[in-house]
N, C-alpha and C positions, 0 to 999 in steps of 0.2 A: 550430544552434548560434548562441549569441547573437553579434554582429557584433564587440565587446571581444574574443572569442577568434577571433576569424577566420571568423566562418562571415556568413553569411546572412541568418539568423531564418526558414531556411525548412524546418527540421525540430525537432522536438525533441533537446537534446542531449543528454549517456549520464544526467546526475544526473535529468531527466522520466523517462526509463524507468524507472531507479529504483526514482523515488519510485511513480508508476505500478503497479508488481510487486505493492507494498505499498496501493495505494489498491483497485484489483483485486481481490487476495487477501480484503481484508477485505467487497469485497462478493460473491464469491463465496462465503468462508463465511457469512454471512449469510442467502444465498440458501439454501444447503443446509443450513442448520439449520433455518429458518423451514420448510421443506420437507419434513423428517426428525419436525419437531414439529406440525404441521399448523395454523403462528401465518400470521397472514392479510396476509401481506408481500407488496405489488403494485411493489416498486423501491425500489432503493435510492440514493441520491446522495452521491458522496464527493467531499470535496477535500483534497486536500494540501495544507498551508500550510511552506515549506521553510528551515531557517535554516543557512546552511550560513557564515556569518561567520568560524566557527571551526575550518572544519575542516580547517586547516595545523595545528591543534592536539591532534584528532585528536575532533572535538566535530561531529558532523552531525546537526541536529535535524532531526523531521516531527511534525505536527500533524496529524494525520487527522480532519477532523470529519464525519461521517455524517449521514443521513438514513434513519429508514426511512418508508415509504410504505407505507399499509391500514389496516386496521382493526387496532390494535394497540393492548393497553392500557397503561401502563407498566411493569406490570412482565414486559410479551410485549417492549416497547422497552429492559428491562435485560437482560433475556434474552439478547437477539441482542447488546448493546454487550460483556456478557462472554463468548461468542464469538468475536464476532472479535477480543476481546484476546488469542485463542489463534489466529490464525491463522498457518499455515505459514511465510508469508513472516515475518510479526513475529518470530516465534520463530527462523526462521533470523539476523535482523538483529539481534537481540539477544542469543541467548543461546549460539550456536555461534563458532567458529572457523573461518575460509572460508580454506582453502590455493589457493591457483591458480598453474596450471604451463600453461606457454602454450608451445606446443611446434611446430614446422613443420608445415601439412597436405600429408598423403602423397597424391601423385596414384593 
């Protein structure tokens, strides 16, 4: 947690998981599609870019930019980018309702 809120800077804080979940996810599916289609993906590279300025407002952006890696032509590299516009995590952050009940753990 960054040192502003009290921490350290010696681990990542909850908003890197996160984004994370959502960097992960999208090259996970990637992999498994490249995989599923037999397109010639050697790695993939993501980063998060995060704007969270606004979101006491209720406004939390992410920028995910990609890489893929192989022999790929482009439209084996649209392929895979509209893929992982459908991956799980995106679709959960976007298009569900997340209820959460935080309740005692029972020994």
């Amino acid at each position: 947690m960054a040192p502003a809120l009290g921490g350290e800077d010696s681990a990542p804080g909850p908003h890197d998981y996160f984004d994370a979940a959502l960097a992960a996810c999208k090259a996970l599916t990637a992999t498994w599609y490249a995989k599923r289609h037999g397109l010639a993906l050697e790695r993939v590279e993501t980063h998060v870019e995060r704007d969270d300025s606004r979101e006491r407002q209720g406004a939390y952006t992410l920028k995910v930019k990609l890489a893929f890696h192989g022999a790929l032509s482009p439209a084996d590299q649209q392929r895979l980018y509209n893929a992982v516009a459908q991956c799980p995590i995106h679709k959960l952050m976007t298009t569900s309702t997340v209820d959460i009940v935080t309740e005692p753990l029972e020994a």
